[in-house]
N, C-alpha and C positions, 0 to 999 in steps of 0.2 A: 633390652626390655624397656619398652616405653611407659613414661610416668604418666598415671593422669591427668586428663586435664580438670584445670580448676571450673566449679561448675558454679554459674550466678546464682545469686539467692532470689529464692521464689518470689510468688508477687506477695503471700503474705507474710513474708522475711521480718521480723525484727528489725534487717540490718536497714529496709527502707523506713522505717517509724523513724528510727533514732538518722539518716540522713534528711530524712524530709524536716522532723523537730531541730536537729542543727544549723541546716542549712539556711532556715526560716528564721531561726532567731540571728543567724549571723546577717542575712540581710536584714532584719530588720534593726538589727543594729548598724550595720551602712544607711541605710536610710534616715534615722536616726539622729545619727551625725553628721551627715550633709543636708537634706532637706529640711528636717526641722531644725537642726542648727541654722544654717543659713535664712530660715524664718525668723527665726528668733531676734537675730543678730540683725537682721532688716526693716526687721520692727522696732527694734530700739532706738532706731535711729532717725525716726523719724517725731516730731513735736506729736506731743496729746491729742485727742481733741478739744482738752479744757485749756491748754497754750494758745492753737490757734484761734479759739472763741475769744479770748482775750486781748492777743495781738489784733487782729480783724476788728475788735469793738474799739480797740487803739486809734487804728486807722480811720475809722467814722467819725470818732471824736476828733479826730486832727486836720480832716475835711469840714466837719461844719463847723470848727473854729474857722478854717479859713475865707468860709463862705459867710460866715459873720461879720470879723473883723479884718480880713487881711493879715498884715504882718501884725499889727497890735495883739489882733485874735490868736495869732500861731504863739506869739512870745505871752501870753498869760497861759496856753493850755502847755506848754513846757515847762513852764515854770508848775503848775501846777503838779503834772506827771511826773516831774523828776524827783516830788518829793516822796515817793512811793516806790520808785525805778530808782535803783543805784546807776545802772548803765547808761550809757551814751544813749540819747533820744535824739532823733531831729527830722526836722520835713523838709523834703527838695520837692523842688519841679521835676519838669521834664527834659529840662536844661541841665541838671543835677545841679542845679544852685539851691544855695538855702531860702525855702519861704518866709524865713524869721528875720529877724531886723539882724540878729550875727551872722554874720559870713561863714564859711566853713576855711580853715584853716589849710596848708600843703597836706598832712598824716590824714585828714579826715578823708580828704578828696582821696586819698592811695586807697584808703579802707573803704570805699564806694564802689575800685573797682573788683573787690571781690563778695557784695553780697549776694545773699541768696535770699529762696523764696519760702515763705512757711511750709508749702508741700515739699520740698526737697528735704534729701535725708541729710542728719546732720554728720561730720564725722567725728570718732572719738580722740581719733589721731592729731585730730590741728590739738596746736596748742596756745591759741589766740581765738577768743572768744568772737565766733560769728555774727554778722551784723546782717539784719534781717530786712529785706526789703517789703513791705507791704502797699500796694496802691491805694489810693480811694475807691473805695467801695462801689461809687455815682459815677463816676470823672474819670477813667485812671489817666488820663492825658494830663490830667491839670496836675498831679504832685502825689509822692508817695510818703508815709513813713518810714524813714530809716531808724531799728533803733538796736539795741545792743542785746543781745537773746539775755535774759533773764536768768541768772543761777538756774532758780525755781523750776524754770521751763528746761534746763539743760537734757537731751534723751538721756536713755542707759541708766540713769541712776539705778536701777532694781538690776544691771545688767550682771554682778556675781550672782544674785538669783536666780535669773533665769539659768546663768549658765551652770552652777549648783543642780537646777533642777534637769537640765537637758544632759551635762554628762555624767550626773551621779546619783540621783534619786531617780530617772526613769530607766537607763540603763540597770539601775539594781535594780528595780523591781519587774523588770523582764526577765533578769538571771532568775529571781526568784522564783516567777511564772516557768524558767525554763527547769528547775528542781523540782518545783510541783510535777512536771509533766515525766521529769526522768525518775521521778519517785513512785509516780503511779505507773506507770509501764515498766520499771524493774524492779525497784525495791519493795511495794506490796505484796505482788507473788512471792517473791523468795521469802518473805516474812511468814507469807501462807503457808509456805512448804515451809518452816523452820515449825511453827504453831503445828502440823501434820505429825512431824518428826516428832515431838513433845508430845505430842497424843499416841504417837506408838510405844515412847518411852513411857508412857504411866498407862501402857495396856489398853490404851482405846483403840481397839485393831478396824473398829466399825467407822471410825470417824473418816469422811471424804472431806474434797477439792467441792466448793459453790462449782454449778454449772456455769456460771461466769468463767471460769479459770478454765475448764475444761474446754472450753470451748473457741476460746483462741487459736485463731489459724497460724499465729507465730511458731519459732523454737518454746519460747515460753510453754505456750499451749502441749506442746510436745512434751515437754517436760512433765507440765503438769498430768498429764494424761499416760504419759508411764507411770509415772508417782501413785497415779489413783488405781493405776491394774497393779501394780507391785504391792500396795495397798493392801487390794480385794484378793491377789494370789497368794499373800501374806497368812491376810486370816482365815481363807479357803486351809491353808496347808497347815494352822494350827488346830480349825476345829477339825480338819482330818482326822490328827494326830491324835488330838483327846477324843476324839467320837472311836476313834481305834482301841487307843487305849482300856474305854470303857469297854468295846465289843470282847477284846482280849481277856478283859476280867471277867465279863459274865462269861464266855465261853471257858474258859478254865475249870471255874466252879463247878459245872456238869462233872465233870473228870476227874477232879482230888473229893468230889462226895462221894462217886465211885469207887475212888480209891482207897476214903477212910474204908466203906461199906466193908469192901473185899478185904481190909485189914484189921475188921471187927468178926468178920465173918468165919465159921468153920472149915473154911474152905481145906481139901489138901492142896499140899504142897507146889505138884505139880500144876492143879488149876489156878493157886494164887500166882505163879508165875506168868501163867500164860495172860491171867487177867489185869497183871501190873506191868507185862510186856504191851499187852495192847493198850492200857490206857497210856502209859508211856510217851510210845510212839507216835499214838494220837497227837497229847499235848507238843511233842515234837514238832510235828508237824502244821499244827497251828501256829505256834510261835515262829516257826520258817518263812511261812506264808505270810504271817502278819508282817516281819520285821522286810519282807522282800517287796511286800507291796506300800509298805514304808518307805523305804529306800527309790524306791518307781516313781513315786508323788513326791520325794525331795528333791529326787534328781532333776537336773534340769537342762544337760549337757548333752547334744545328742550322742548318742554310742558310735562309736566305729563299727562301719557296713564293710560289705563284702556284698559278692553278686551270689546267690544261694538262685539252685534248682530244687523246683519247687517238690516237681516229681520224685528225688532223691530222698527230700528229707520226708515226705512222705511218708516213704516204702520202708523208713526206718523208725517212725513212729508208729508204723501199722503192726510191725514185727513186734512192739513192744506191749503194744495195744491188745492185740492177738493174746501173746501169755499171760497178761492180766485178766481179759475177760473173757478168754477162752471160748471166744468167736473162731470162725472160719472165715480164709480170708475172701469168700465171696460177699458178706457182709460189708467188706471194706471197700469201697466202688471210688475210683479217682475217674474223671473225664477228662483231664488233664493231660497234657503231652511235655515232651522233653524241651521242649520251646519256650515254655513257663520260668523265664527268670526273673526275681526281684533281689531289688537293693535292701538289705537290712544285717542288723547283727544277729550271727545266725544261733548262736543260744538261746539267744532271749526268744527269738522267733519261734525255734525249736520250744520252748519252756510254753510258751504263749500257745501256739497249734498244740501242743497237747493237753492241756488243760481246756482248749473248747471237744477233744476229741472224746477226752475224759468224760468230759459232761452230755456229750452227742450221748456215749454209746450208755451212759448212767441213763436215761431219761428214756431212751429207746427199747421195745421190746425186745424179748429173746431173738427171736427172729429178723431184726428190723437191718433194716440197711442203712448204712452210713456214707452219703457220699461228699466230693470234693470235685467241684468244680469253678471255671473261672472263666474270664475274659479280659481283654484288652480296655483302657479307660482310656487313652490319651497317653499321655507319658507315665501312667498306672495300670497297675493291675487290681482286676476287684477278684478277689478269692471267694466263695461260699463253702461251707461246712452244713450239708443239710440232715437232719436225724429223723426220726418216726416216732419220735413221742408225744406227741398229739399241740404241741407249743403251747403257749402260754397267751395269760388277754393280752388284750391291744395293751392297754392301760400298764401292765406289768412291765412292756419290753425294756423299756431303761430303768426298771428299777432290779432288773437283777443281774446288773452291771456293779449296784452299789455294794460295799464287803460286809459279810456274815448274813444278807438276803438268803431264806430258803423258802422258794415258794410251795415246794411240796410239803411243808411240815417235818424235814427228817430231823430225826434225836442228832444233836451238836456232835462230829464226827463218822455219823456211820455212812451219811453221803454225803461227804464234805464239809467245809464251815462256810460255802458259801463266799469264799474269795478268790475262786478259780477265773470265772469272768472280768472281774474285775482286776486281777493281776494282769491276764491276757489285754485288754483293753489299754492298760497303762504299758506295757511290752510296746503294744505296734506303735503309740503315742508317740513315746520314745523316740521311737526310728522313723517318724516323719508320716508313722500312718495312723487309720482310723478303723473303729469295728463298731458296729451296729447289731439289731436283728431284725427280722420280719417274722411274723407267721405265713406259713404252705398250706397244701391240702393239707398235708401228710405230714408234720411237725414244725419243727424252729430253725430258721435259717441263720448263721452266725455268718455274717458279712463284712470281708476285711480290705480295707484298702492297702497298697503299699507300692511302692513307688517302682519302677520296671528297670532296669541293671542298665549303666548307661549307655550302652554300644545300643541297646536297642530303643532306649528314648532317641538317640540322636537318628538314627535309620525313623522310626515314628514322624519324626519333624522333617 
């Protein structure tokens, strides 16, 4: 026996929301941490631009010292700047000699050969304070500033900030954005259905699902959308029950006022029997019907079939037919042949076909003919039951499907209580089929679907 195979989720799957929403925040959390990290970190390291405006106005001021005074000019504008600059200041040529009247010593000339430029990045790694070279502004042939980067100016300083905020205030606040999103795509709904379920627990059977919720092409939506027919079968099957209930008790009362009547009454003996035998019965029989087509409308399991000829069971409700209404059996017309099989449970079907037969040959003249015919649908059979009692309006046809409907007017019990259609209707339901009626020339056609015994659906296809 070979196992199923696993089958992908649809395109409007849940399972691609919650991959695409993961997947997304997971790159954007790679990205995150490489690219904007590595911005970040790239930026820090490089001077301000209120450093280099500084250093650069340095350098002007240390050119037109020397285009003033020469070396007199460079040694008062150092003198002057260092009293504001902690760090090492000094101007070389292009020689890398000093323009100043001091020489530069062995250490200075080593630390010459590793300066740098203000546009270069700085590193945070040395641990010797870089020395900045800056040219003349006019000239740069004629001499540059050397001078000692400045605490002030050091990059990075704000660099646990930034990095504070690149891997723990922006990354949390995309987790966060990513719970907003996992909150509104699973945990609202379920909230919705819990808020549903609380409303069937304090008896609000009417309360639905927003068409929003309905409407979602996910599992969610599925959910919801069973939820909202379990719902509406819910309180379809309660007001059933109490609109039964109620038919039950008025239809009673006809029959126990009878019953006081005939047991206030002079009656003899033997008519009060006969007249508490039939009311009796009656009420039997009502309460049989009510509690069976109760039981039809709770059920919800379909019944175990069987392949039933259609023709057989017929010929066995006609027999019974016969000594009830004490027809002839040319009255009884099948057009049907022994070919005629369907699938269903064959009591209920049997219960269900005579209760429309009951009512054919009730509605139909003395004389009138009853017949049963059918055809092929596809992998169905449509059955008709057609009588001669002149049918009912348009307007009527599905209401006397509903239970304790009597269109004729009859007194409660002496032509039924009007639950005979509607028990049959709930019968073929059951077993997977459907009944209807139309009006004929010549009375009401009772039209049943049910489904064809499987040797011959598969020969059909």
């Amino acid at each position: 026996m070979t196992e199923p195979r696993s089958r992908l989720p649809g395109r409007h799957s849940l399972f691609w929301k919650l991959a695409f929403l993961l997947v997304g925040f997971c790159l954007l959390m790679i990205w995150l941490s490489w690219y904007w990290g590595r911005y970040v970190e790239t930026q820090s390291a490089f001077l301000s631009p209120e450093a280099r405006r500084v250093l650069n106005s340095y350098a002007a001021e240390a050119e037109q010292a020397w285009v003033v005074g020469k070396e007199k000019g460079i040694d008062d504008w150092l003198r002057e700047t260092r009293r504001h600059e902690n760090g090492w200041v000094g101007v070389i040529g292009h020689d890398l000699q000093s323009l100043s009247s001091v020489p530069l010593d062995d250490s200075q000339m080593q630390r010459l050969t590793f300066m740098r430029g203000v546009d270069w990045p700085m590193s945070r790694r040395q641990k010797t304070v870089p020395w900045l070279k800056i040219a003349f502004p006019s000239d740069p042939a004629v001499g540059s500033l050397v001078i000692e980067l400045p605490e002030r100016f050091k990059p990075g300083r704000y660099a646990l900030v930034w990095q504070m905020l690149t891997n723990v205030l922006i990354p949390g606040l995309f987790t966060l954005l990513l719970c907003v999103g996992l909150y509104r795509l699973l945990i609202r709904p379920l909230n919705q259905l819990r808020e549903q379920a609380n409303a069937w627990r304090a008896d609000r059977l009417s309360n639905r699902l927003s068409p929003q919720m309905t409407s979602r092409q996910d599992e969610l939506g599925e959910l919801n959308r069973a939820f909202d027919h379990m719902a509406a079968r819910l309180q379809s099957t309660v007001q059933i029950q109490q609109q039964l209930l109620r038919d039950l008790s008025h239809e009673l009362r006809t029959p126990l006022s009878r019953l006081r009547v005939a047991c206030d009454s002079e009656q003899s003996l033997p008519q009060l029997r006969e007249r508490l035998s039939r009311e009796v019965e009656g009420m039997r029989r009502l309460v049989d019907d009510t509690l069976h087509l109760a039981w039809l409308d709770a059920e919800r399991e379909k019944l175990p079939d069987e392949d039933i000829q259609v023709l057989a069971l017929w010929d066995m409700l006609v027999d019974n037919a016969r000594f009830e209404s004490c027809w002839p059996s040319r009255q009884f017309v099948c057009d049907l042949d022994s070919e005629c099989w369907v699938r269903g449970h064959l009591n209920t079907l049997a219960q269900a076909l005579e209760n429309i037969l009951r009512n054919a040959i009730r509605h139909s003249p003395a004389e009138g003919i009853v017949r049963l015919g059918g055809r092929r649908d596809g992998e169905d059979w449509l059955l008709w039951l057609e009588d001669q009692g002149g049918g009912v309006d348009d307007s009527d046809l599905e209401r006397i499907f509903a239970p304790f409907i009597r269109l004729d007017g009859a007194r409660p019990g002496d032509g039924g209580f009007g639950l005979g259609l509607s028990i049959a209707r709930n019968s073929l339901r059951l077993q997977g089929g459907d009944m209807w009626a139309e009006n004929t020339h010549h009375g009401l056609r009772m039209i049943m679907r049910l489904p064809a015994r499987e040797v011959d659906a598969l020969v059909q296809v």
